[in-house]
C-alpha positions in Angstrom: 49.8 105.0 64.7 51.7 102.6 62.4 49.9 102.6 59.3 48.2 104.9 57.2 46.4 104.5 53.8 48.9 105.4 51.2 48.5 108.2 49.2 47.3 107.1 45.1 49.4 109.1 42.4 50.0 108.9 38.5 53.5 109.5 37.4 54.4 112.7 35.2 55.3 111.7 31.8 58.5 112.8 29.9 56.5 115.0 27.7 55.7 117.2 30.8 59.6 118.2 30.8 57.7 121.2 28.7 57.0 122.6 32.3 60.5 123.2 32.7 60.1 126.2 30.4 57.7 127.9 32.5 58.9 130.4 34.6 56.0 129.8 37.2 56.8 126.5 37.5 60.3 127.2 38.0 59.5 129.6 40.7 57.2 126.9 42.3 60.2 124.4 42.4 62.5 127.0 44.0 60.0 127.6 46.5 60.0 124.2 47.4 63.2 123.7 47.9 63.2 126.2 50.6 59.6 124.8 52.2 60.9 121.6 52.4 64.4 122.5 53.8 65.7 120.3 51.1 70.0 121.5 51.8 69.6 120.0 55.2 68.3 116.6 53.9 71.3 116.8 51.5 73.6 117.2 53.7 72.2 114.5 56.0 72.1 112.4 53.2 76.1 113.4 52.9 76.7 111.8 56.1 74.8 108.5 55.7 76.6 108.2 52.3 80.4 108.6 54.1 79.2 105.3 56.5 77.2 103.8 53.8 80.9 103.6 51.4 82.9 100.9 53.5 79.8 98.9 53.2 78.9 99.1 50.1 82.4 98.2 48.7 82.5 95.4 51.6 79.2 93.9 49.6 80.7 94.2 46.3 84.4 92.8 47.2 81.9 89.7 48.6 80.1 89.3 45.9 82.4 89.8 43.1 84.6 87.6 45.3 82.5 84.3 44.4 83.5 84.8 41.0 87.2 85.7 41.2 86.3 89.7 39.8 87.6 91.5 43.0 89.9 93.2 40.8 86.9 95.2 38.8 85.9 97.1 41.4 90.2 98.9 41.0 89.7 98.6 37.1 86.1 100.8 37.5 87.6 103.5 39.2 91.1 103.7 37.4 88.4 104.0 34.2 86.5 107.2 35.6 89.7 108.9 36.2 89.4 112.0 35.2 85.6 112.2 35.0 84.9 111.5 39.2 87.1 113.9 41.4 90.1 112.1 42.6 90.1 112.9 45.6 86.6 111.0 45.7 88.4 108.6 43.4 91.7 108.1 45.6 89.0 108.2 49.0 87.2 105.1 47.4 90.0 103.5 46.3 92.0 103.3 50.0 88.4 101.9 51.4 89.1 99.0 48.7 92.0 98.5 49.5 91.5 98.0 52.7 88.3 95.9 52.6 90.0 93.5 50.3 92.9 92.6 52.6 90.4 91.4 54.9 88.3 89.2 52.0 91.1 87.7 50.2 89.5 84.1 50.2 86.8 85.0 47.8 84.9 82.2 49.1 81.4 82.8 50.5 81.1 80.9 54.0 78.9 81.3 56.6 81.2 83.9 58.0 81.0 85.9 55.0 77.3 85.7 54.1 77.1 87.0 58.0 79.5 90.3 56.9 77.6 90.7 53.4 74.2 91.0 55.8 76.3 93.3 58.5 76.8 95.1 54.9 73.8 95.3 53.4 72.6 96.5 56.9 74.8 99.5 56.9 73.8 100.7 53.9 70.1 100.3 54.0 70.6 103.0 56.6 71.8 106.1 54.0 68.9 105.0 51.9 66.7 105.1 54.7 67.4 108.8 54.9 67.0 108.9 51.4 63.2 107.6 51.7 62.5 110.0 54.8 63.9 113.0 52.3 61.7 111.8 49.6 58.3 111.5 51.6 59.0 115.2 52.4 59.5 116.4 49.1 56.2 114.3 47.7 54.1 115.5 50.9 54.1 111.7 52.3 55.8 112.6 55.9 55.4 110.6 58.0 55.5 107.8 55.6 52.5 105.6 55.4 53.9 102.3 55.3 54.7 100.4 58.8 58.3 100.0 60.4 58.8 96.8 59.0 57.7 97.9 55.7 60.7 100.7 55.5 63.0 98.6 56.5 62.6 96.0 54.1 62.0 98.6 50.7 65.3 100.2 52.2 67.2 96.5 52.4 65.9 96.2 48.8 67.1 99.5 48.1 70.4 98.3 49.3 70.4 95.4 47.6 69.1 96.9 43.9 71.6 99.5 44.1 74.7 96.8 44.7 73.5 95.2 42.0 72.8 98.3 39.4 76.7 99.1 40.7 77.9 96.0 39.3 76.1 96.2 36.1 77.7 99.7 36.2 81.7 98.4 36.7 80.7 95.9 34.3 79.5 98.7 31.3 82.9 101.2 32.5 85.0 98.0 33.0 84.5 96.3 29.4 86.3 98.6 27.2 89.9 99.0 25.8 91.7 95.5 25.7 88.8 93.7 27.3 86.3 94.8 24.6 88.9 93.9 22.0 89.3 90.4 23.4 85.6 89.7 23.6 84.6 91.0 20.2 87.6 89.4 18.3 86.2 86.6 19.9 82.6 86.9 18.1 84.3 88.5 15.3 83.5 91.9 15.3 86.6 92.9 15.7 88.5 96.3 17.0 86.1 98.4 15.2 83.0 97.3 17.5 85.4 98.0 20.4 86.2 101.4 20.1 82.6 101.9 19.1 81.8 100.1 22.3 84.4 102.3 23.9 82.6 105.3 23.2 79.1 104.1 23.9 79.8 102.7 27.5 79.1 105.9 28.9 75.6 106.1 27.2 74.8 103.1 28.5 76.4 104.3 32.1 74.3 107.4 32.2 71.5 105.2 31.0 72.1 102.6 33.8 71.8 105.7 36.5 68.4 107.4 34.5 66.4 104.2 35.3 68.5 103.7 38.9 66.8 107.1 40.0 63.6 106.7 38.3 63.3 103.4 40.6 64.4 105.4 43.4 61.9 108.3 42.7 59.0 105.6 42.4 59.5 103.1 45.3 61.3 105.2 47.8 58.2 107.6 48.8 55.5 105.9 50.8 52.7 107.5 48.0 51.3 105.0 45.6 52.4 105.6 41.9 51.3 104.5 38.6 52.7 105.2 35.0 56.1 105.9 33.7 59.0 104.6 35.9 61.0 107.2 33.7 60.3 110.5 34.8 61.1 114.4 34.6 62.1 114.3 37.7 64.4 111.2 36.8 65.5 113.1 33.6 66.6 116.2 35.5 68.4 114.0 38.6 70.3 112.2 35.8 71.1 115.4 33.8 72.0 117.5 36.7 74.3 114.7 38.6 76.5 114.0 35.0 76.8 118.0 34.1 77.6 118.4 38.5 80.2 115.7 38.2 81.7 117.0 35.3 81.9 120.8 36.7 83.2 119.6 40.1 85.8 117.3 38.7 87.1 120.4 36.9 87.0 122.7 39.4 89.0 120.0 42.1 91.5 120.2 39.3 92.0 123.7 38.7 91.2 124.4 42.5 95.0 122.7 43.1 96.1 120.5 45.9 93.8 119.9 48.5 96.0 117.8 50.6 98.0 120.7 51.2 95.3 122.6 52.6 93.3 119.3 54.5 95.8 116.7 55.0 94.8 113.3 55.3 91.3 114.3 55.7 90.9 116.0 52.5 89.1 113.0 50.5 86.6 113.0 52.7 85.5 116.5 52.8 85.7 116.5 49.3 83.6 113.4 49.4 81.1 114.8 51.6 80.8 118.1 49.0 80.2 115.7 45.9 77.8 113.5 48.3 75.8 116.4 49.5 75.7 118.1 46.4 74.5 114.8 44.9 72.3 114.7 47.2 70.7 117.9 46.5 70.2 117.7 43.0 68.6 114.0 43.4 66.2 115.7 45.4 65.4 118.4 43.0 64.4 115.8 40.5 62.6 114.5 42.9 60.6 117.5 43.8 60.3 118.3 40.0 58.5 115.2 40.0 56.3 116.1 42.8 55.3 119.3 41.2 54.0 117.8 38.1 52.1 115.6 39.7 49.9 117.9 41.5 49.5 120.1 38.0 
């Protein structure tokens, strides 16, 4: 069967994050995370996400391309040095690299519109697995909606996050000299850049809170209604900045893993930040799913 009536469901609200103070509730959430085999989904979302990179930045070197901004992409990731790992860091940056030798016209022909699709393609796969993961965790497997459906809310998926991503180099990118420049030019001079400076990463963080609670809502094949802004979406967010920030440290103070892995080194520590990523998305995810059937 190809179709199935989707499943109605009201959103949790913020003010259920109370819940998280309950030790039964807590204990309901680690159970779930067990029921619903939810490190195996992480770490196949791990693998999707290693394909899914090349094509994502293949997207963005397009797209920014059109407008001669191939260049932020480098900018954005020199700017969360020493917040991402750098091994994750110096693993993206190579697949740049090599993507934009091969898009160095910037112009977008037929040719290129054909590798942005090719693209967008690839990627819509990882957050295909991300859907399947998230119809397991909200009790929705198999999912509801037909083939055709899937694919196209995953393309969409694909799309969105390309495009929350750029909004996202934009907020890291515009800082320093560039948000001097452009406030001089309205006259608000340096101090609204060094105010700015310290209130891109708000607005970062902010950018990935309503990035996840779009994920949370559309991805599942239930029906919700209510807040787009979740528990769930509050604990994803929380959990992925305080797990980037403790990983980051511990790659530096763990030393040099070249030595250990070679060449290959970015990569596995890639896929541990992906799958762990991963992992705690899911969580929020599940948190959501508990609240709702409170």
């Amino acid at each position: 069967m190809f179709w199935h009536r989707r499943t109605k469901t009201h959103a949790p609200r913020l003010g259920d994050l109370r819940e998280l103070g309950s030790l039964s509730f807590l204990k309901e959430v680690g159970a779930g995370i067990g029921a619903n085999h939810l490190s195996a989904y992480a770490a196949a979302l791990a693998y999707g996400a290693v394909f899914a990179v090349i094509p994502l930045i293949a997207v963005l070197i397009s797209l920014l391309g059109v407008f001669n901004a191939t260049d932020l992409v480098s900018r954005a990731i020199n700017e969360l040095g020493g917040i991402v790992p750098a091994d994750v860091l110096s693993l993206l940056d190579t697949q740049l690299q090599q993507v934009a030798t091969t898009n160095r016209s910037g112009a977008l022909g037929i040719g290129a519109i054909i590798a942005v699709l090719v693209a967008l393609w690839g990627v819509s796969g990882a957050m295909r697995r991300m859907m399947q993961a998230l119809n397991v965790v909200e009790g929705s497997d198999p999912d509801p909606r037909g083939k055709v459906r899937q694919y196209l809310v995953s393309i969409g998926f694909a799309f969105g996050a390309v495009l929350l991503i750029v909004a996202a180099l934009l907020v890291i990118v515009v800082g320093g000299g560039v948000a001097d420049s452009l406030f001089g030019i309205i006259g608000l001079g340096s101090t609204a850049s060094t105010v700015w400076s310290v209130l891109r990463w708000p607005a970062f963080v902010m950018l990935a809170f309503v990035g996840i609670g779009l994920l949370y809502r559309y991805g599942p094949g239930t029906r919700t209604y209510g807040n787009v802004l979740t528990p769930g979406a509050v604990v994803g967010t929380a959990g992925w900045v305080a797990f980037t920030a403790v990983f980051s440290f511990y790659i530096r103070m763990a030393g040099n893993f070249d030595a250990a892995w070679g060449a290959v080194a970015g990569v596995i520590v890639f896929l541990l930040y992906a799958q762990y990523t991963g992992m705690i998305l899911l969580i929020g995810a599940l948190v959501d799913a508990q609240l709702k059937g409170r």
